[in-house]
PyMOL Python script that loads the backbone (N, CA, C, O; Angstrom):
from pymol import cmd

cmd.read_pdbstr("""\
ATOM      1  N   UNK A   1     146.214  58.512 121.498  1.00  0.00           N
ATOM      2  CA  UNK A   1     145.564  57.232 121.586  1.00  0.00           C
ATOM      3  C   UNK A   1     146.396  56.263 122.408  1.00  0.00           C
ATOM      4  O   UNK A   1     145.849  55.389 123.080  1.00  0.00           O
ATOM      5  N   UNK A   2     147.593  56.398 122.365  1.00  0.00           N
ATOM      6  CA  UNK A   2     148.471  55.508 122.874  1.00  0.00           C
ATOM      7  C   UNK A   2     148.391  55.514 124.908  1.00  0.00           C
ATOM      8  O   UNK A   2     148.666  54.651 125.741  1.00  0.00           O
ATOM      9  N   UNK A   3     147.966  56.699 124.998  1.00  0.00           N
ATOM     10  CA  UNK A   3     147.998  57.024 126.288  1.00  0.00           C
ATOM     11  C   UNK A   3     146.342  56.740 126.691  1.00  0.00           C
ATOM     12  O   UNK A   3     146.332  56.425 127.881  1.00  0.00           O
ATOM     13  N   UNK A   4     145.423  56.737 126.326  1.00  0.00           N
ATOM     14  CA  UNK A   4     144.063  56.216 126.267  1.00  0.00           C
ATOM     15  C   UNK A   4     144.224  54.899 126.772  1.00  0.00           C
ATOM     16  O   UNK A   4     143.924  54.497 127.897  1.00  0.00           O
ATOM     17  N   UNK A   5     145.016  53.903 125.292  1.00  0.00           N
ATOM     18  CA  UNK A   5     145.231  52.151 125.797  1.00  0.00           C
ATOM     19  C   UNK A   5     145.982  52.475 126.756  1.00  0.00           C
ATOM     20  O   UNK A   5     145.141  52.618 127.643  1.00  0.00           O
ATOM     21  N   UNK A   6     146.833  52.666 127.161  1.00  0.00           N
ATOM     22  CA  UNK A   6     147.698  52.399 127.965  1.00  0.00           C
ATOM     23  C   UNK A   6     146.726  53.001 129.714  1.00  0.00           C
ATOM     24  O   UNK A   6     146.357  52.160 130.533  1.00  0.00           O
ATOM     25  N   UNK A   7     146.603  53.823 129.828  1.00  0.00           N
ATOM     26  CA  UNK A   7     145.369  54.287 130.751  1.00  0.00           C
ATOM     27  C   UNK A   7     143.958  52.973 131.213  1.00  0.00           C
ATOM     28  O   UNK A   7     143.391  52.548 132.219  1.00  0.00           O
ATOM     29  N   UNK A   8     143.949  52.767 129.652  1.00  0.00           N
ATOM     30  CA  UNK A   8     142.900  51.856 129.648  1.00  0.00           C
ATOM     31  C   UNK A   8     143.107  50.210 130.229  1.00  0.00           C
ATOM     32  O   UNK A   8     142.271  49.421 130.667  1.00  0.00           O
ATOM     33  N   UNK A   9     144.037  50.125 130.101  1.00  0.00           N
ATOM     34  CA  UNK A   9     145.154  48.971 130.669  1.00  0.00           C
ATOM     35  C   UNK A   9     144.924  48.836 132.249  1.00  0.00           C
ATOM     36  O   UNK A   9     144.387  47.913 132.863  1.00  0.00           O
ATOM     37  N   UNK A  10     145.444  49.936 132.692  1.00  0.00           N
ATOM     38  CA  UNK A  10     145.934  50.191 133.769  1.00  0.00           C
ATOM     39  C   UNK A  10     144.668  50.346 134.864  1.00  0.00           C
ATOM     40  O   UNK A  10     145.020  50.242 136.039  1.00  0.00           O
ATOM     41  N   UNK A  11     143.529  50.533 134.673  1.00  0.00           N
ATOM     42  CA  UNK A  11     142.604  50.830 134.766  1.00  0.00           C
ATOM     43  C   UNK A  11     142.046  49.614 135.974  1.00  0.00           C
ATOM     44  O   UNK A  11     141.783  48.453 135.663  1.00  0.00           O
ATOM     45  N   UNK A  12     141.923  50.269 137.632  1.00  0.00           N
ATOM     46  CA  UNK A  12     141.660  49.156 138.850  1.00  0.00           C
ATOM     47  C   UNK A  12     139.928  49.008 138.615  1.00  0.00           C
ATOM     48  O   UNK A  12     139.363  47.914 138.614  1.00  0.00           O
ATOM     49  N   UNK A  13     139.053  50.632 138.371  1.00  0.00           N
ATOM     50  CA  UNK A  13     138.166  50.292 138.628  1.00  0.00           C
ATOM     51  C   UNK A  13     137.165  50.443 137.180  1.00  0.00           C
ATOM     52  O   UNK A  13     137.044  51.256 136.264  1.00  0.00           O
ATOM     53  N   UNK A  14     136.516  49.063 137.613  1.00  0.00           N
ATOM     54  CA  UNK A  14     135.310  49.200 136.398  1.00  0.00           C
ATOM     55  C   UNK A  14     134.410  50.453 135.816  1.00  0.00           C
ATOM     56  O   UNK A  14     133.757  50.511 134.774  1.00  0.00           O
ATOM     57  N   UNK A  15     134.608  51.463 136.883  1.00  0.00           N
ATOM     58  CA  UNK A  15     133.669  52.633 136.445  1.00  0.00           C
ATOM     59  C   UNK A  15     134.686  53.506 136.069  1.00  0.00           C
ATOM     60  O   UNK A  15     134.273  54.502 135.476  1.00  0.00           O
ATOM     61  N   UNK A  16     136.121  53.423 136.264  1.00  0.00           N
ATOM     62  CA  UNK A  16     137.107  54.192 135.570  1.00  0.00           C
ATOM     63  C   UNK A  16     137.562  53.526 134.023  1.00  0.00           C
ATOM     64  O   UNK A  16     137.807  54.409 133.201  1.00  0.00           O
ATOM     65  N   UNK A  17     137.694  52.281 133.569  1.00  0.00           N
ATOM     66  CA  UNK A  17     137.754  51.415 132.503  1.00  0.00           C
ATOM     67  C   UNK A  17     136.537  52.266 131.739  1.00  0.00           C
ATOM     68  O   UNK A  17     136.777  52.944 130.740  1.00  0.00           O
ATOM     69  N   UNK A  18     135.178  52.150 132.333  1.00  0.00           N
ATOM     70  CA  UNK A  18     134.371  52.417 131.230  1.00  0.00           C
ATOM     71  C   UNK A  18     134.170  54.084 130.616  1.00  0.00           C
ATOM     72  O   UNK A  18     133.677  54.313 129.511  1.00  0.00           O
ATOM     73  N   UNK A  19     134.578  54.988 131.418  1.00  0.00           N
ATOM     74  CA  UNK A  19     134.795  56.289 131.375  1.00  0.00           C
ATOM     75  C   UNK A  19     135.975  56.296 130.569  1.00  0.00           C
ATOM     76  O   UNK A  19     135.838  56.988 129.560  1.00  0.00           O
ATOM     77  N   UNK A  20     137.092  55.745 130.689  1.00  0.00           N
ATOM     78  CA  UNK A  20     138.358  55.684 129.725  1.00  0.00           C
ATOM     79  C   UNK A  20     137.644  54.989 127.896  1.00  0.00           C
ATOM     80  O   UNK A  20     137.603  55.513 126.782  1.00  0.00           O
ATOM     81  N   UNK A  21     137.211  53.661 128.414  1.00  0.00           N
ATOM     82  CA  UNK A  21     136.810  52.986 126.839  1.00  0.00           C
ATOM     83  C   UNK A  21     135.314  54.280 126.489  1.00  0.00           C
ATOM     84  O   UNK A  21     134.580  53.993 125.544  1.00  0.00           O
ATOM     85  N   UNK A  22     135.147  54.991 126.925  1.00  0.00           N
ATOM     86  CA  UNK A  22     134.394  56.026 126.193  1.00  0.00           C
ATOM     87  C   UNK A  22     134.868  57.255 125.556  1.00  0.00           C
ATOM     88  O   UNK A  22     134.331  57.801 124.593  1.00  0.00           O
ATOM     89  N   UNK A  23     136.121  57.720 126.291  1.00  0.00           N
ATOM     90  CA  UNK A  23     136.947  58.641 125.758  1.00  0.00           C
ATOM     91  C   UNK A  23     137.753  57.825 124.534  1.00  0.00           C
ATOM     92  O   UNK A  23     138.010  58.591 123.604  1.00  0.00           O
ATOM     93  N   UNK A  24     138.062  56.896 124.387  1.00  0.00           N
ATOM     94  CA  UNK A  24     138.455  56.025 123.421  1.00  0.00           C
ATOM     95  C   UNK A  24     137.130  55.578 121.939  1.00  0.00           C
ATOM     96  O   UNK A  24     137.263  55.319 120.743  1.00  0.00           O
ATOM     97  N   UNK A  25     136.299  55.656 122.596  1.00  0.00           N
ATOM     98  CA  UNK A  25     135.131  55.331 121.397  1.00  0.00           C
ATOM     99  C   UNK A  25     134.999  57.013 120.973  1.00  0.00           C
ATOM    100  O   UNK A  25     134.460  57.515 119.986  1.00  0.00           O
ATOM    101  N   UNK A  26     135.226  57.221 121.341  1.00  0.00           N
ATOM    102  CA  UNK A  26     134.708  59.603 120.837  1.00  0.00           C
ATOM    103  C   UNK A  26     135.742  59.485 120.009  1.00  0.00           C
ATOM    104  O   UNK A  26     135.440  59.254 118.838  1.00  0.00           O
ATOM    105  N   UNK A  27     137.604  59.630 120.435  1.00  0.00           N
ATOM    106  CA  UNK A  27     138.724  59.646 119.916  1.00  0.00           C
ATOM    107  C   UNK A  27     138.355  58.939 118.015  1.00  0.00           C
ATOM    108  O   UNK A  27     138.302  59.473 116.907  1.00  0.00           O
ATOM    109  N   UNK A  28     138.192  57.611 118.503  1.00  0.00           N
ATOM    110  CA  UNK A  28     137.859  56.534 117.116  1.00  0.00           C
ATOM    111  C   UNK A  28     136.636  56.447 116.647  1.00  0.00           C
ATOM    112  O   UNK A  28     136.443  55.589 115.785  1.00  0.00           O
ATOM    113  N   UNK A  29     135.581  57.240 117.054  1.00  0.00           N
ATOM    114  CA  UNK A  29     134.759  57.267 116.247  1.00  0.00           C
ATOM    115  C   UNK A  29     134.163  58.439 115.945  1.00  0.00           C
ATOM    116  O   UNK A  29     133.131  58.478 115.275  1.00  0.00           O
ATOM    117  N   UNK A  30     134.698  59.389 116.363  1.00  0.00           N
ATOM    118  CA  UNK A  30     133.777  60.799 116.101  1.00  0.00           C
ATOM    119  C   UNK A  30     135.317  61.746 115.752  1.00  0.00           C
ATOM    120  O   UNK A  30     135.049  62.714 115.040  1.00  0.00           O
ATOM    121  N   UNK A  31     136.609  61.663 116.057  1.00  0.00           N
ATOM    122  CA  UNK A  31     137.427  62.945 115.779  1.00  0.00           C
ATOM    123  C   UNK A  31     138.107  62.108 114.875  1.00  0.00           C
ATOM    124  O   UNK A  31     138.699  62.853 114.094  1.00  0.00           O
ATOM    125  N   UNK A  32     138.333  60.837 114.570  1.00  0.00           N
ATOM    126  CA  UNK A  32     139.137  60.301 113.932  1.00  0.00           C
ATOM    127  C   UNK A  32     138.775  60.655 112.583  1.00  0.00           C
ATOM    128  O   UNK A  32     139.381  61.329 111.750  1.00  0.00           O
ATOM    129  N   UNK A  33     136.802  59.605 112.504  1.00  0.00           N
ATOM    130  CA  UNK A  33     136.060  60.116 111.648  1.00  0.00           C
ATOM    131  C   UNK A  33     135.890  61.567 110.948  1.00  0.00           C
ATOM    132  O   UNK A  33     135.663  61.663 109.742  1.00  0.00           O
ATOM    133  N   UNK A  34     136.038  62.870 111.943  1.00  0.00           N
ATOM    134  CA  UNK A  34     135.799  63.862 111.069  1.00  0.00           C
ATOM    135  C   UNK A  34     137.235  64.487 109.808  1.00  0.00           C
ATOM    136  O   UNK A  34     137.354  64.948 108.673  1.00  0.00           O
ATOM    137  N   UNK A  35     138.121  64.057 111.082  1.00  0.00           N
ATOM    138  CA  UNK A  35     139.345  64.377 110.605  1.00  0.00           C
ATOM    139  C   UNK A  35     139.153  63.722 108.763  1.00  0.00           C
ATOM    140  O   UNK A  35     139.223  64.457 107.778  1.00  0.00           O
ATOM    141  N   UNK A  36     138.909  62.198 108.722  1.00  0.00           N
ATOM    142  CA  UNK A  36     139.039  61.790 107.886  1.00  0.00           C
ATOM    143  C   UNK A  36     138.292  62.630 106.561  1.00  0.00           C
ATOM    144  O   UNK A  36     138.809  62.776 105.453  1.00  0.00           O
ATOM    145  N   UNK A  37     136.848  63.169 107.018  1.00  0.00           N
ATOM    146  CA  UNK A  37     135.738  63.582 106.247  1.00  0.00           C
ATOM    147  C   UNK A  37     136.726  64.657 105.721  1.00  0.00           C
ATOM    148  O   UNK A  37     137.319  64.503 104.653  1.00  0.00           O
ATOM    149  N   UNK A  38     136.879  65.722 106.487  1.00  0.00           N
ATOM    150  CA  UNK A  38     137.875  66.548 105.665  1.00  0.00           C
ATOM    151  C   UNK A  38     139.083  66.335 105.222  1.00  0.00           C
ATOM    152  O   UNK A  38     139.499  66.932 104.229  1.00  0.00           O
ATOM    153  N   UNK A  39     139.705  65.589 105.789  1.00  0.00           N
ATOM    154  CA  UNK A  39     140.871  65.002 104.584  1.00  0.00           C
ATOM    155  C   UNK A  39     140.064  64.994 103.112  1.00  0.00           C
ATOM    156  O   UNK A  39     140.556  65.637 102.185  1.00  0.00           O
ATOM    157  N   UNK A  40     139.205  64.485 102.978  1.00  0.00           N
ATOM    158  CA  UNK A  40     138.366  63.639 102.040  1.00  0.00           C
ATOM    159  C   UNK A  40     137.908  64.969 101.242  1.00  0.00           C
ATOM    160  O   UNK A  40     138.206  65.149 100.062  1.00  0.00           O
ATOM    161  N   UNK A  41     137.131  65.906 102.032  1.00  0.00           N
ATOM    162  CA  UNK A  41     136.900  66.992 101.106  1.00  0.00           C
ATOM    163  C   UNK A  41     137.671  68.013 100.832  1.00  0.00           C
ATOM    164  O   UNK A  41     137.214  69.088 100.442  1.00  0.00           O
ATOM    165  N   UNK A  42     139.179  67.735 101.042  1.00  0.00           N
ATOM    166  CA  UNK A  42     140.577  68.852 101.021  1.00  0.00           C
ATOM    167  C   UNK A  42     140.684  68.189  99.584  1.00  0.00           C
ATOM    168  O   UNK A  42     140.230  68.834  98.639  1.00  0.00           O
ATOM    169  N   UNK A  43     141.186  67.089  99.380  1.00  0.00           N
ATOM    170  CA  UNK A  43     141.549  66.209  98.946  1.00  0.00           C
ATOM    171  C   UNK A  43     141.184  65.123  97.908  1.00  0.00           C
ATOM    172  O   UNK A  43     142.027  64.599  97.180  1.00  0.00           O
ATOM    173  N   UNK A  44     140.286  64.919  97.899  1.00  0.00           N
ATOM    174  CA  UNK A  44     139.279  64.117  96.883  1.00  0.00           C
ATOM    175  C   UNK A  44     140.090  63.064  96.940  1.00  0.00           C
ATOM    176  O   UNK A  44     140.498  62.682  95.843  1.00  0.00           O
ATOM    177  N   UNK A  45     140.529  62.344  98.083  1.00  0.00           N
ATOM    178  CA  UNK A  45     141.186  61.378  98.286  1.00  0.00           C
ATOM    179  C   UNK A  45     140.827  60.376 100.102  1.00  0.00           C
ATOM    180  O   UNK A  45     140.651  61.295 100.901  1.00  0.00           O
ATOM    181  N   UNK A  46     140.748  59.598 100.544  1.00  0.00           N
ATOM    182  CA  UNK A  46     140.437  59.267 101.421  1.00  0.00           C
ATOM    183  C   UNK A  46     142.456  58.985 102.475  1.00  0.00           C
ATOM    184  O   UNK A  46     143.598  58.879 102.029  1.00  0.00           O
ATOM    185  N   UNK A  47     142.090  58.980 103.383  1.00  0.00           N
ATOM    186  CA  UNK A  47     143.519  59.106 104.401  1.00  0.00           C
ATOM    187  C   UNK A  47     143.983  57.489 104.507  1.00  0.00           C
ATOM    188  O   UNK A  47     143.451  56.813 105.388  1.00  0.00           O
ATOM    189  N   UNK A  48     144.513  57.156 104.027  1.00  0.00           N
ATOM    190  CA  UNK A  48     145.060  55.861 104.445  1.00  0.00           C
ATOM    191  C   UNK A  48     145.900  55.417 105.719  1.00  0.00           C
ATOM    192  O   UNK A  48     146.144  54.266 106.082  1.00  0.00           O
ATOM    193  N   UNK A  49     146.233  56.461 106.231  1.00  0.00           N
ATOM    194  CA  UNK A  49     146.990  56.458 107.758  1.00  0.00           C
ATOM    195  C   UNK A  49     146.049  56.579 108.537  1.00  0.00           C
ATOM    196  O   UNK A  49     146.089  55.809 109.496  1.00  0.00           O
ATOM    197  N   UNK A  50     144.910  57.504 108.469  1.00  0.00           N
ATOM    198  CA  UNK A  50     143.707  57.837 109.283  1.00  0.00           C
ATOM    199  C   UNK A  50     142.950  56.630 109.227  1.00  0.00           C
ATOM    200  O   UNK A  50     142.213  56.636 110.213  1.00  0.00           O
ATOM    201  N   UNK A  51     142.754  55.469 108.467  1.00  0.00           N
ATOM    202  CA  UNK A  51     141.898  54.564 108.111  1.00  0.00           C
ATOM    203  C   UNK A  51     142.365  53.428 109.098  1.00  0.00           C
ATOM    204  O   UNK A  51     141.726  52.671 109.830  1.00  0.00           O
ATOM    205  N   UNK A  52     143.748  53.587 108.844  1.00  0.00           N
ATOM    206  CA  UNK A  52     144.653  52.153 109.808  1.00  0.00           C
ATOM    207  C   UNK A  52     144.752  52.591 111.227  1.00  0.00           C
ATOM    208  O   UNK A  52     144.893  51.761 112.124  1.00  0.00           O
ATOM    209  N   UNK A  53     144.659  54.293 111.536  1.00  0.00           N
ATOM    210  CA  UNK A  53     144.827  53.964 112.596  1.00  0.00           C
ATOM    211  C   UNK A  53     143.839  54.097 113.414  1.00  0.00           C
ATOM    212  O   UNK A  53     143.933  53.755 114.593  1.00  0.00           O
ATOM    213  N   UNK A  54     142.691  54.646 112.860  1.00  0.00           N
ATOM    214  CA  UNK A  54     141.052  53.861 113.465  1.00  0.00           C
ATOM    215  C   UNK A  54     141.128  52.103 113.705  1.00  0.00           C
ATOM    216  O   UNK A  54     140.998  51.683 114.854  1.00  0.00           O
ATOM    217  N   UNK A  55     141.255  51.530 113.030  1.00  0.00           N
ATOM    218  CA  UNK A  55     141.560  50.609 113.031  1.00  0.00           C
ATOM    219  C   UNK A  55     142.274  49.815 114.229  1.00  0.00           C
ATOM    220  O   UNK A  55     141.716  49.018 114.983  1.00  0.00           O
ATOM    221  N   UNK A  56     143.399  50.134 114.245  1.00  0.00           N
ATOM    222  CA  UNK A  56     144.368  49.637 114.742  1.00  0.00           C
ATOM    223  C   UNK A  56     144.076  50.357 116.472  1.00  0.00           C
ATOM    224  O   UNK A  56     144.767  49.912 117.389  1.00  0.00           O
ATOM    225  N   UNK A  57     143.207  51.268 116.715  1.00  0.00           N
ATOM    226  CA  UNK A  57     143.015  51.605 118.084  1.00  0.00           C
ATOM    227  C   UNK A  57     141.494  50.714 118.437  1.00  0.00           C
ATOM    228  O   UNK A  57     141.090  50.110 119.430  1.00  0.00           O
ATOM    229  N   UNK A  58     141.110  50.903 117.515  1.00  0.00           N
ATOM    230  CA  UNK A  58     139.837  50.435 118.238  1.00  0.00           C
ATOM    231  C   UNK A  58     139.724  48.613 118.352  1.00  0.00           C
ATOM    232  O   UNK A  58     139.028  47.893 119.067  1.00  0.00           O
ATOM    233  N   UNK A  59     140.778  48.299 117.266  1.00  0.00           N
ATOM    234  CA  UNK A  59     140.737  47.005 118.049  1.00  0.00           C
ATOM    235  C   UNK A  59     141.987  46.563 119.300  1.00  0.00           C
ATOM    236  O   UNK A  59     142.053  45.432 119.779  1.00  0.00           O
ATOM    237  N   UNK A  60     142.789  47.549 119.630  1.00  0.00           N
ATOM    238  CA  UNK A  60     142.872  47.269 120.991  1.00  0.00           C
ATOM    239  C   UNK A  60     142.399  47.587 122.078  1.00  0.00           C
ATOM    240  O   UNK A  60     142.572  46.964 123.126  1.00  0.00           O
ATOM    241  N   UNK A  61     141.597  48.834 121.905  1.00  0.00           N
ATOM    242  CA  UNK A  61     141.232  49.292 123.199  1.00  0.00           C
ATOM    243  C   UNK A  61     139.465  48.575 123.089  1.00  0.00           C
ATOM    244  O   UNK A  61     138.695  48.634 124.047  1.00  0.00           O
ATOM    245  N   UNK A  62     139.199  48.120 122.133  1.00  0.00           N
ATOM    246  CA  UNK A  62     138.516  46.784 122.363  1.00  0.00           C
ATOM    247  C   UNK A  62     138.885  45.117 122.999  1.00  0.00           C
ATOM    248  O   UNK A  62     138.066  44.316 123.448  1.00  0.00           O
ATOM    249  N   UNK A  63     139.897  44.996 122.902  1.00  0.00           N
ATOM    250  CA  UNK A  63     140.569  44.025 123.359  1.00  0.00           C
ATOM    251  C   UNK A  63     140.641  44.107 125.019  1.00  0.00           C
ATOM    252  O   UNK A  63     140.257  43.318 125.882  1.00  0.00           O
ATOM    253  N   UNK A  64     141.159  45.125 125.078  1.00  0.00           N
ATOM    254  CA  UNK A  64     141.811  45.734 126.061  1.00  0.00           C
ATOM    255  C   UNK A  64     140.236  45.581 127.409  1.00  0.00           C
ATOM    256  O   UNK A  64     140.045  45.274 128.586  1.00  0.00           O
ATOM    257  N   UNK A  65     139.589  45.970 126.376  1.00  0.00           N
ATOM    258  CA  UNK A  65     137.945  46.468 127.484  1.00  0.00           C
ATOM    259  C   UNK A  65     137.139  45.058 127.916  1.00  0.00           C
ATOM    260  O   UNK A  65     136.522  44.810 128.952  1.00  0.00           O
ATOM    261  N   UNK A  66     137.428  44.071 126.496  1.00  0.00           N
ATOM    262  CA  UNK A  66     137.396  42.410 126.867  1.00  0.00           C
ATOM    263  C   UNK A  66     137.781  42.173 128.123  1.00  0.00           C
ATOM    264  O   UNK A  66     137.051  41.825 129.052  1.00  0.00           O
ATOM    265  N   UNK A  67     139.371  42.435 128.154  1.00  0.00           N
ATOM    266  CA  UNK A  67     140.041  41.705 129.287  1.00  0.00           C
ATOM    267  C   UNK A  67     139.285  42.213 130.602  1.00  0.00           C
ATOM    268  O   UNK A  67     138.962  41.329 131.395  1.00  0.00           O
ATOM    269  N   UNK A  68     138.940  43.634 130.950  1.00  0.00           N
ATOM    270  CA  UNK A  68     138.441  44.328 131.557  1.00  0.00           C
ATOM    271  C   UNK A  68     137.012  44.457 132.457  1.00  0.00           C
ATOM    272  O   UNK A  68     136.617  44.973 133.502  1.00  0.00           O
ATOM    273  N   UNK A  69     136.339  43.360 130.960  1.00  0.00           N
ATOM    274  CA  UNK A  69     134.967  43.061 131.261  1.00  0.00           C
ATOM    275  C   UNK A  69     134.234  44.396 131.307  1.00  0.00           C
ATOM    276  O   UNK A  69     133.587  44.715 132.304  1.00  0.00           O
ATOM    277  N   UNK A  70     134.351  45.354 129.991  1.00  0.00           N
ATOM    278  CA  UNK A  70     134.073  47.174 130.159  1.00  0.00           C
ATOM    279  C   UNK A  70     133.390  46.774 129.162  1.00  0.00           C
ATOM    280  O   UNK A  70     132.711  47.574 128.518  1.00  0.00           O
TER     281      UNK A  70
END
""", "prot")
cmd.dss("prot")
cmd.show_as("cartoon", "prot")
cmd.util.cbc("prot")
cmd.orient("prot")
């Protein structure tokens, strides 16, 4: 993820920003998510690291896509 924002940052063109903030929405919302689901059914417990760090990516590489105008 770290290399996503940071990619996502760096990012000259608008049609490369939005191809990056999409590989970033899959990452945080579809592998983060499943990961979590099975934590959840290993476990009968929900991931508290997995929770923060959905979190904690998607509101920068939301931020990030602000500045970007993505």
């Amino acid at each position: 993820m770290e290399s996503v924002i940071e990619s996502l940052s760096k990012a000259k063109m608008p049609s490369k920003a939005r191809f990056i903030k999409g590989n970033s929405n899959f990452i945080v919302d579809k592998v983060i998510v499943v990961a979590q689901e099975k934590y959840t059914s290993i476990t009968g417990q929900k991931c508290h690291k997995l929770i923060d760090l959905r979190a904690k990516y998607q509101a920068k590489a939301d931020s990030i896509a602000k500045l970007q105008n993505v």
